[in-house]
N, C-alpha and C positions, 0 to 999 in steps of 0.2 A: 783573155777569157778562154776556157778551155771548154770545149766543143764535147755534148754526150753523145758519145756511139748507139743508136739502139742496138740492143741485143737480139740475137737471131730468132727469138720467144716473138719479140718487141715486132719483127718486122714478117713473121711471113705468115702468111694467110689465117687465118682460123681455121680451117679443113687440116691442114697440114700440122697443127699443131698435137703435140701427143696425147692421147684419150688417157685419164686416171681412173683406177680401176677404183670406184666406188666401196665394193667391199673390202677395199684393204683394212686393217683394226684401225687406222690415220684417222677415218671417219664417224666411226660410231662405236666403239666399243671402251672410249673414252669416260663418256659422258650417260648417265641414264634417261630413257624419253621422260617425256617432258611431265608425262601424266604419274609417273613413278614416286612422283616429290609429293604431287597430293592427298596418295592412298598412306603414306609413311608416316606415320607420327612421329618419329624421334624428328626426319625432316622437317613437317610441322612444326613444332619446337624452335628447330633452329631456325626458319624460317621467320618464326612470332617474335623469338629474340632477334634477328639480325633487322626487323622491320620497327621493333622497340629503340634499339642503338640509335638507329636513321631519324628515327623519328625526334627521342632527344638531340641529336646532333646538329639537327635541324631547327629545332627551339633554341640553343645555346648559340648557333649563327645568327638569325634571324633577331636575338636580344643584342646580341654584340653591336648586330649593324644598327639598330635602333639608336644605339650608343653613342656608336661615330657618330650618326647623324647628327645627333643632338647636339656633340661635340660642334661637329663643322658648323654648324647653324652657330653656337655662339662664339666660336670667333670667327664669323664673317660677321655679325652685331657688333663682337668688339672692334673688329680691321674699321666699320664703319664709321664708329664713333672719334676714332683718335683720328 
């Protein structure tokens, strides 16, 4: 069995460890705040359709599994009878 080394991150103090500079673009200039999505209409939109999608997606799982069940239930009836 082969033995993990911690890494020099893994082992030394939390003080000692290197400060990330917050404002680097890494952090936020990726993404827009969070409030930006709900004044947006085209956002809005795609929002209502991407929650439309889920939502069917969610009904056509939700029948399937209804399915199997129904399934399994009757061939445990059948396994019982023979």
């Amino acid at each position: 069995m082969r033995k993990v080394r911690p890494s020099s991150f893994d082992s030394e103090p939390f003080h000692h460890r290197p400060i990330t500079d917050r404002s680097s673009p890494k952090f936020g200039d990726y993404h827009s705040p969070k409030g930006a999505t709900q004044s947006d209409p085209l956002n809005q939109k795609k929002l209502g359709t991407r929650i439309a999608d889920l939502e069917s997606q969610l009904g056509q799982a939700q029948e399937e599994l209804k399915n199997l069940k129904d399934q399994l239930a009757s061939a445990e009836t059948t396994k019982k009878e023979v």
